[in-house]
KESE-684738 format. One record per atom (N, C-alpha, C, O): residue number from 0; residue in three letters; atom name; x, y, z. Coordinates in Angstrom, 1 decimal. Layout:
   num   residu   atome       c1       c2       c3
   NUM      ALA      CA        X        Y        Z
...
END
This chain:
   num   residu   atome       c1       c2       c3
     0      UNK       N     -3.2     71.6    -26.0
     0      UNK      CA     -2.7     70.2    -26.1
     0      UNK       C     -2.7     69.6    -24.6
     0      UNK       O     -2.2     70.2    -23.7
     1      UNK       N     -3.3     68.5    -24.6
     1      UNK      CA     -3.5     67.7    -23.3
     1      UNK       C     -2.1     67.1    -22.8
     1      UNK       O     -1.8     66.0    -23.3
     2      UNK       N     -1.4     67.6    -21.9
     2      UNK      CA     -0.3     66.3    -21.4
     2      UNK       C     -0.6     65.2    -20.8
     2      UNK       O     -1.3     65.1    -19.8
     3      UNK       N      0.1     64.0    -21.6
     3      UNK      CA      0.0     62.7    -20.7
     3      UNK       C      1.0     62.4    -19.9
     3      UNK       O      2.2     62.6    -19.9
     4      UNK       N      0.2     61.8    -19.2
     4      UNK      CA      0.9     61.5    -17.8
     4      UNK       C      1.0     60.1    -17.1
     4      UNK       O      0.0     59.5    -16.7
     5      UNK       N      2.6     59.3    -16.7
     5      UNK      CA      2.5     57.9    -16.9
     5      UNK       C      1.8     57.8    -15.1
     5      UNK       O      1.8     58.8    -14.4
     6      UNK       N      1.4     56.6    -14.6
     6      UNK      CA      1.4     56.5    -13.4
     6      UNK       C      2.5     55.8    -12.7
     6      UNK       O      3.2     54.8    -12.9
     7      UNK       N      2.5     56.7    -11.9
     7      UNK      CA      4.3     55.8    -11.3
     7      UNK       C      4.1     55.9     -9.6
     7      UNK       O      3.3     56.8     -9.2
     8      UNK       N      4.7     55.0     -8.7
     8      UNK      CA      4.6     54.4     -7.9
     8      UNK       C      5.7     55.7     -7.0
     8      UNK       O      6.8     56.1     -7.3
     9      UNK       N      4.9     55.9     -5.9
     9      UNK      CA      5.9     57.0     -4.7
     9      UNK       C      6.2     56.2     -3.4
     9      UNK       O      5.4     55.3     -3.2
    10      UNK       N      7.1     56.2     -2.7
    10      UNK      CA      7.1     56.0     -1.7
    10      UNK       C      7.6     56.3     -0.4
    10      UNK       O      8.7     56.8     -0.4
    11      UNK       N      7.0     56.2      0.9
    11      UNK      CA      7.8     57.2      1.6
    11      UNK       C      8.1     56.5      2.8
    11      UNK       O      7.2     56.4      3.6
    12      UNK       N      9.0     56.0      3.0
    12      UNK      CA     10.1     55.0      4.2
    12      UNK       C     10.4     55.9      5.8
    12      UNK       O     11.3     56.8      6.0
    13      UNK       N      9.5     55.2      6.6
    13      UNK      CA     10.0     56.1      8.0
    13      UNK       C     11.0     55.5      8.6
    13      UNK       O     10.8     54.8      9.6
    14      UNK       N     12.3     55.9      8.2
    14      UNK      CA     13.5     55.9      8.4
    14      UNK       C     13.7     55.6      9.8
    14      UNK       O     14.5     54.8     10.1
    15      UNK       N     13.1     56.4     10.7
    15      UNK      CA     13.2     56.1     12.2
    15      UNK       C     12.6     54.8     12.5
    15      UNK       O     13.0     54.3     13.6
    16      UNK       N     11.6     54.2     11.8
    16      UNK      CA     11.4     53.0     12.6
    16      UNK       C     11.9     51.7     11.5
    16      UNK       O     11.7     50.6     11.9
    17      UNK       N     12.6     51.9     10.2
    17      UNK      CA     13.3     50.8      9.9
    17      UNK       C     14.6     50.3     10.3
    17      UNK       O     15.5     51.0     10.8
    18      UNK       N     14.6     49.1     10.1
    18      UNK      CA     15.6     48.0     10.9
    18      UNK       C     16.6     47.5      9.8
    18      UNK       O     17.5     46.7      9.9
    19      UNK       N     16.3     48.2      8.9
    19      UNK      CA     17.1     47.4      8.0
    19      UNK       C     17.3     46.0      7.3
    19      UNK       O     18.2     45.6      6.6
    20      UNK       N     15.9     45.3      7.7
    20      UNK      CA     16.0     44.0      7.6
    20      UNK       C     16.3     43.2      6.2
    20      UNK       O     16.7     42.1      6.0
    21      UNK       N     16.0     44.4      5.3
    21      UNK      CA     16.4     44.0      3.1
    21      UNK       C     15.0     43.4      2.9
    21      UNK       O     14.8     43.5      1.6
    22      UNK       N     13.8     42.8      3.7
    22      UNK      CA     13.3     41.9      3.2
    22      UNK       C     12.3     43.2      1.8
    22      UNK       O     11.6     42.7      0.9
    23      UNK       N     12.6     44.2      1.9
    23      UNK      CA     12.2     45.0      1.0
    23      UNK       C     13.0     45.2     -0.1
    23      UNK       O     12.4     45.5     -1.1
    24      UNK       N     13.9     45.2      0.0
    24      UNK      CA     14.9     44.9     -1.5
    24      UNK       C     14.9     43.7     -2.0
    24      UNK       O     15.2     43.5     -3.2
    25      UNK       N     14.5     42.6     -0.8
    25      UNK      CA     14.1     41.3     -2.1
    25      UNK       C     12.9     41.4     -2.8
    25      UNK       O     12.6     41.0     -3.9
    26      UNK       N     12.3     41.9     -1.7
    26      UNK      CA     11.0     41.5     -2.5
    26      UNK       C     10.8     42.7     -3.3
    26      UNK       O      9.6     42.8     -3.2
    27      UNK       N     11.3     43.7     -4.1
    27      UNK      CA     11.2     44.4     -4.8
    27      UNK       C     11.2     44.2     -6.5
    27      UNK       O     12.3     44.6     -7.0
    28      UNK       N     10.5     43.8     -7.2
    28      UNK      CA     10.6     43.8     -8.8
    28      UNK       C     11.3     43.9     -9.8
    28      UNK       O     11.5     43.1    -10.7
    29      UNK       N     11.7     45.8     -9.4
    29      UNK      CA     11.9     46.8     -9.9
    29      UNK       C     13.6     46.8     -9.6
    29      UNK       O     14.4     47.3    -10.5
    30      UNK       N     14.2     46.0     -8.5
    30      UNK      CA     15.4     45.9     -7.8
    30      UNK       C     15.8     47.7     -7.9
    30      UNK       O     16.6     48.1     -8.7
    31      UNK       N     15.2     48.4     -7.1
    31      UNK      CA     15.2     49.9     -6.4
    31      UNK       C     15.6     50.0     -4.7
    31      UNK       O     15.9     51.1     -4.2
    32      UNK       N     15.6     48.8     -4.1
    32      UNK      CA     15.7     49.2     -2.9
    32      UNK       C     17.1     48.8     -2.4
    32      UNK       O     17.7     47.9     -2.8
    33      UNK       N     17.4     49.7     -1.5
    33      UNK      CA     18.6     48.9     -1.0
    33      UNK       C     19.0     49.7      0.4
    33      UNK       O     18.9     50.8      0.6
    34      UNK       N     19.6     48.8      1.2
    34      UNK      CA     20.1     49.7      2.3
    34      UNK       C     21.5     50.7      2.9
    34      UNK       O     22.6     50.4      2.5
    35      UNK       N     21.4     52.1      4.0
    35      UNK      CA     22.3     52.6      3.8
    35      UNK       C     23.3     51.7      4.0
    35      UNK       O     23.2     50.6      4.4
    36      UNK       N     24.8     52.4      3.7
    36      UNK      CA     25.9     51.2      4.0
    36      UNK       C     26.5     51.7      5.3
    36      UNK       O     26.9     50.8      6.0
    37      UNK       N     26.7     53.2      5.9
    37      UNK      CA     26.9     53.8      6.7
    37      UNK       C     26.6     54.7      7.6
    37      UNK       O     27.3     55.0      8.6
    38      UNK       N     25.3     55.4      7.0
    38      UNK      CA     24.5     56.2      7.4
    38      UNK       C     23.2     54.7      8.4
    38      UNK       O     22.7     53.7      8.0
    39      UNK       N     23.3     55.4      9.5
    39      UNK      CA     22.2     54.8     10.1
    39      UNK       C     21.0     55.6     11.1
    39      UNK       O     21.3     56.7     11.5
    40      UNK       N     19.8     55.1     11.5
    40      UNK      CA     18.8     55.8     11.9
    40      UNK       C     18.9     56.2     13.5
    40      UNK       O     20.0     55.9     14.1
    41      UNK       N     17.9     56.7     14.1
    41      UNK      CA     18.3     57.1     15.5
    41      UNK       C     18.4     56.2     16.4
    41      UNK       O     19.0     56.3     17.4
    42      UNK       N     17.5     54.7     15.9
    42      UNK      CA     18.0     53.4     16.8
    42      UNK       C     19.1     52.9     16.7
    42      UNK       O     19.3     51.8     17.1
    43      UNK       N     20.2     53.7     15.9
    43      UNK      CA     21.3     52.8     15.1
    43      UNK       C     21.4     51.6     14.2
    43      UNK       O     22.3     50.8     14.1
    44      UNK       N     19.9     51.7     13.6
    44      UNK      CA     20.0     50.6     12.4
    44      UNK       C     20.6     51.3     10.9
    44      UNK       O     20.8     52.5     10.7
    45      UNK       N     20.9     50.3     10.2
    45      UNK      CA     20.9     50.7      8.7
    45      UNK       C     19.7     51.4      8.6
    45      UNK       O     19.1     51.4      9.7
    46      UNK       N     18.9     52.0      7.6
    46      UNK      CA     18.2     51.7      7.3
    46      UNK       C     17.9     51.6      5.4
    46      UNK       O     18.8     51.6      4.6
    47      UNK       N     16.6     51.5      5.1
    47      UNK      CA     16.3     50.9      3.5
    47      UNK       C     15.6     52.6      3.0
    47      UNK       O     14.9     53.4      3.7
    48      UNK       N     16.0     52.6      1.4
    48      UNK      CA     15.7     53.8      0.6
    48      UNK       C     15.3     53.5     -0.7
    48      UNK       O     14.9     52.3     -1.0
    49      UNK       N     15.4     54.3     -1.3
    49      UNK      CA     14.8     53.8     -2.9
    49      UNK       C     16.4     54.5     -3.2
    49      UNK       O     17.0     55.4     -2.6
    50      UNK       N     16.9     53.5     -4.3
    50      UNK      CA     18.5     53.8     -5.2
    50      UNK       C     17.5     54.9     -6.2
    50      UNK       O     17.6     56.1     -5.9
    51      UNK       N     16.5     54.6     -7.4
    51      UNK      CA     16.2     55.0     -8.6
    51      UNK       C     14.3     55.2     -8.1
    51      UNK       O     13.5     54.3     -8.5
    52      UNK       N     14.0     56.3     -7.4
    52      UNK      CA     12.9     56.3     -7.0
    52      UNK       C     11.5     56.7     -8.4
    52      UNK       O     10.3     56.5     -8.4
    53      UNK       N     12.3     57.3     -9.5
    53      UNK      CA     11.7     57.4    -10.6
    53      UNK       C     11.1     56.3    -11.7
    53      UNK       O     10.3     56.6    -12.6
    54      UNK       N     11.9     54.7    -11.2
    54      UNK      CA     11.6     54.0    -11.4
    54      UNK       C     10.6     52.8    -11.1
    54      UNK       O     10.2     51.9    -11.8
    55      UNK       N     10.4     53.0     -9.6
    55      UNK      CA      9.2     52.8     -9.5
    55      UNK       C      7.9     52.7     -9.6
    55      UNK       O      7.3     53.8     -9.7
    56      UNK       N      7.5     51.6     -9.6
    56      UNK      CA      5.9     51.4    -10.6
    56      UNK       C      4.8     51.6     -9.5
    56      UNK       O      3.6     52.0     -9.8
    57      UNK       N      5.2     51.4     -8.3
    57      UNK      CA      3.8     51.2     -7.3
    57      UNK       C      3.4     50.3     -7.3
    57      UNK       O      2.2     50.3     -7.7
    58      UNK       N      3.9     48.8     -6.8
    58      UNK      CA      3.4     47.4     -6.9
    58      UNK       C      3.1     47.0     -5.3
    58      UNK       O      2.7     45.9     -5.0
    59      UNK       N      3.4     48.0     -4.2
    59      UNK      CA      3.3     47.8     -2.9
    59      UNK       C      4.0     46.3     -2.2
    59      UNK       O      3.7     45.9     -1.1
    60      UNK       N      5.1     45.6     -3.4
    60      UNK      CA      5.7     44.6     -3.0
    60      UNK       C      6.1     44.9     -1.5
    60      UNK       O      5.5     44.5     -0.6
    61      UNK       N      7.2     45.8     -1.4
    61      UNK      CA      8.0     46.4     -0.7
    61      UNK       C      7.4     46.7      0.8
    61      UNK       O      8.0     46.4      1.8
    62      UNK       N      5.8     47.4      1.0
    62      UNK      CA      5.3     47.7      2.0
    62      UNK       C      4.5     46.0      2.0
    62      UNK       O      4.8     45.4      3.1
    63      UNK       N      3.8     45.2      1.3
    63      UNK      CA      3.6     44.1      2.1
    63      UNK       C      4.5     43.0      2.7
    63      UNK       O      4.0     42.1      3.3
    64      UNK       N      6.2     43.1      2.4
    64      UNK      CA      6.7     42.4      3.4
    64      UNK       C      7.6     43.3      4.8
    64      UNK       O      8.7     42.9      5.2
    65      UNK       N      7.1     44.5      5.2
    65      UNK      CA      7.3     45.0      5.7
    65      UNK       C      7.4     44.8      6.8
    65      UNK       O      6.6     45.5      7.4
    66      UNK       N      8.3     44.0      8.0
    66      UNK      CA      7.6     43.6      9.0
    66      UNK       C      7.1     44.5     10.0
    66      UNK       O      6.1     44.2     10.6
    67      UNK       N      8.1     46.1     10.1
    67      UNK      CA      7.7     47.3     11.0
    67      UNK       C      6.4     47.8     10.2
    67      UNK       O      5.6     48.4     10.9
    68      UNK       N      6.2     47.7      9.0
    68      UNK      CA      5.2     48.7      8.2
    68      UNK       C      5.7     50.4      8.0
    68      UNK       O      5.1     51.5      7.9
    69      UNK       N      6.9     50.2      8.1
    69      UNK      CA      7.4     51.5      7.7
    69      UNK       C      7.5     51.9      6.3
    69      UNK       O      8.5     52.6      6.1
    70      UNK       N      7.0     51.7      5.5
    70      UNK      CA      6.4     51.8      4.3
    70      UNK       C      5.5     52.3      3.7
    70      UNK       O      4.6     51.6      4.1
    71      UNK       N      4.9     53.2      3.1
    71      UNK      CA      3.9     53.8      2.8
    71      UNK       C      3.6     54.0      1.3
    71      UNK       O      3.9     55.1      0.9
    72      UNK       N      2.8     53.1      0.3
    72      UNK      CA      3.2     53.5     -1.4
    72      UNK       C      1.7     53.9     -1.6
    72      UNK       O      0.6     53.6     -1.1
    73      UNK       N      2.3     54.9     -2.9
    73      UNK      CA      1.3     55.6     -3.6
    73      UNK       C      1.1     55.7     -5.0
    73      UNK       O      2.0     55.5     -5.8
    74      UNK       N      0.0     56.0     -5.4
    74      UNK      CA      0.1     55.8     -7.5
    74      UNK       C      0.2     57.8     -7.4
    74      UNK       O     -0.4     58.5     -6.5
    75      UNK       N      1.0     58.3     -8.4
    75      UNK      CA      0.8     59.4     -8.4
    75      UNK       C      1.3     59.8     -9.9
    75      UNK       O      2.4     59.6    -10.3
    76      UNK       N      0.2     60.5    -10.6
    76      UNK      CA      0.2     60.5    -11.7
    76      UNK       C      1.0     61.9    -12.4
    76      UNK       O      0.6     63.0    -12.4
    77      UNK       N      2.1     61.5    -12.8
    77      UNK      CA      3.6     62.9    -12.5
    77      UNK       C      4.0     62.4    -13.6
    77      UNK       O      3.7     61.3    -14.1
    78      UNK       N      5.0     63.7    -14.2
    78      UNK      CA      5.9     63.3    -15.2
    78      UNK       C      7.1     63.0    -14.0
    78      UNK       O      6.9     63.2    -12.8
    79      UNK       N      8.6     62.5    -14.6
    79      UNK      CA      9.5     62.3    -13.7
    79      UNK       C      9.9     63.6    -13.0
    79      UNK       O     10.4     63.4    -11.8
    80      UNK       N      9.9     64.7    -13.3
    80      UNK      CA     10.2     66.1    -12.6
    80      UNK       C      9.3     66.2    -11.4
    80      UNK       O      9.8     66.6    -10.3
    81      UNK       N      8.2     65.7    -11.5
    81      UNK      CA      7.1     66.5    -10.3
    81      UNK       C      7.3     64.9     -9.5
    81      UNK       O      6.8     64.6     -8.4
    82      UNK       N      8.2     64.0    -10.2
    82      UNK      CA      8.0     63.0     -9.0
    82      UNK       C      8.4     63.8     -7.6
    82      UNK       O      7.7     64.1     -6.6
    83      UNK       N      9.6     64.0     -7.8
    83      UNK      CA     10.3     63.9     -6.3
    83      UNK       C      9.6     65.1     -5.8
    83      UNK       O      9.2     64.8     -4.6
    84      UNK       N      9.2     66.3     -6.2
    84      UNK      CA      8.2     67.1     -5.2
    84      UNK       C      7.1     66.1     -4.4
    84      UNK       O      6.9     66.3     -3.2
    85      UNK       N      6.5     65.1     -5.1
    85      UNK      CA      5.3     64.9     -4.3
    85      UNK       C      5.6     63.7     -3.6
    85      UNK       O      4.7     63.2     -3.0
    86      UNK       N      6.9     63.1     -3.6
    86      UNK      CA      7.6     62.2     -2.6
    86      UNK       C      7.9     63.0     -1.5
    86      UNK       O      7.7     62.4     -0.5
    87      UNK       N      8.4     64.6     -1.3
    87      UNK      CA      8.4     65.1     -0.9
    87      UNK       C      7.4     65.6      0.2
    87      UNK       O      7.6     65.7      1.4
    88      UNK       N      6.2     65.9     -0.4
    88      UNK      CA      5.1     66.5      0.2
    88      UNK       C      4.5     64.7      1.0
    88      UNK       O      4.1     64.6      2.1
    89      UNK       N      4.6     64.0      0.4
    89      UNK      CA      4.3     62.7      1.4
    89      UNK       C      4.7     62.5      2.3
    89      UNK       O      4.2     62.0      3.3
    90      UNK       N      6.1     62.8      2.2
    90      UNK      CA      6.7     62.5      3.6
    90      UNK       C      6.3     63.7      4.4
    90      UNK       O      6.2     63.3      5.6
    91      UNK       N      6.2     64.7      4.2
    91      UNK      CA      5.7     65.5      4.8
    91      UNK       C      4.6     65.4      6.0
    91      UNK       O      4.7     65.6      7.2
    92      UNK       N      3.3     65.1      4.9
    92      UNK      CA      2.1     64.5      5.4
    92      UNK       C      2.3     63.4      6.2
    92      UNK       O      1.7     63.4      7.3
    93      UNK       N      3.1     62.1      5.9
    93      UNK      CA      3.2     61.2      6.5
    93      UNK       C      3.7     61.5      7.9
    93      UNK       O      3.0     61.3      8.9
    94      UNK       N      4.7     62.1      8.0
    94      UNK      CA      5.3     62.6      9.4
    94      UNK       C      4.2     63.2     10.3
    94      UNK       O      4.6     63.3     11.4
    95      UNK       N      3.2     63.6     10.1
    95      UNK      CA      2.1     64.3     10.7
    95      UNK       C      1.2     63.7     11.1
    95      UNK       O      0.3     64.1     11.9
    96      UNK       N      1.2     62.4     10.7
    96      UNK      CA      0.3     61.6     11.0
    96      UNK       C     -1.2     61.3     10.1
    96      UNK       O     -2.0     60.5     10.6
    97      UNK       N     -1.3     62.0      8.8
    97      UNK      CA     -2.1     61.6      8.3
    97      UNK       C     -2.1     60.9      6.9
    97      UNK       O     -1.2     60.8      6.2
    98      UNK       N     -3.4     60.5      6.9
    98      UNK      CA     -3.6     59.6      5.6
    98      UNK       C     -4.1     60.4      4.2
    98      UNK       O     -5.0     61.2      4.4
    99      UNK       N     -3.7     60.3      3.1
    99      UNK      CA     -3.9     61.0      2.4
    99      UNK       C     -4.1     60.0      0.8
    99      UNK       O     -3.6     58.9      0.7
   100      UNK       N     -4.8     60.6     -0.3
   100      UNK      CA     -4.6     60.3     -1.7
   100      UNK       C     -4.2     61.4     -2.6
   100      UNK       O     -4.6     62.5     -2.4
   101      UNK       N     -3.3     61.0     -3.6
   101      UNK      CA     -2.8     62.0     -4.0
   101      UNK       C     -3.2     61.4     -5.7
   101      UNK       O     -2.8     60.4     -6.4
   102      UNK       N     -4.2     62.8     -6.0
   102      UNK      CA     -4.2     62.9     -7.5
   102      UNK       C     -4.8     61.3     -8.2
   102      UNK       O     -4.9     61.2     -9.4
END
């Protein structure tokens, strides 16, 4: 038996260069983003995460009003379990510097 598989939206936020600006939680759809309240990054900003990352669709709202481009979305075609592994392995890759498609 064949499993189906929905396509859902990954993303992977470089934390070190966001500023916390929100304009990613407005412009978000899905209303998934939001920023930390106390935790901040090594420039001492807030910065922005996914609240319900399983619910994202992959609409790249979020990375086109980006103004740093710290943003990075992907379609990745997962049940909800294998999401967070391959959010995982993005950030991975992303930290490294390369560009990649997944699946």
């Amino acid at each position: 038996m064949k499993t189906m598989f929905k396509k859902r939206g990954a993303i992977v936020i470089d934390k070190d260069r966001c500023k916390g600006c929100g304009l990613c939680s407005a412009a978000c759809p899905m209303n998934i983003m939001s920023r930390t309240k106390t935790e901040v990054n090594a420039k001492g900003y807030l910065y922005s995460y996914q609240t319900q990352p399983e619910l994202c669709v992959g609409c790249a709202c979020c990375a086109t009003v980006c103004p740093d481009s710290c943003i990075s979305v992907y379609k990745v075609n997962s049940s909800v379990e294998e999401l967070a592994s391959a959010v995982t392995q993005l950030a991975k890759i992303k930290l490294r510097g390369r560009t990649t498609f997944v699946r």
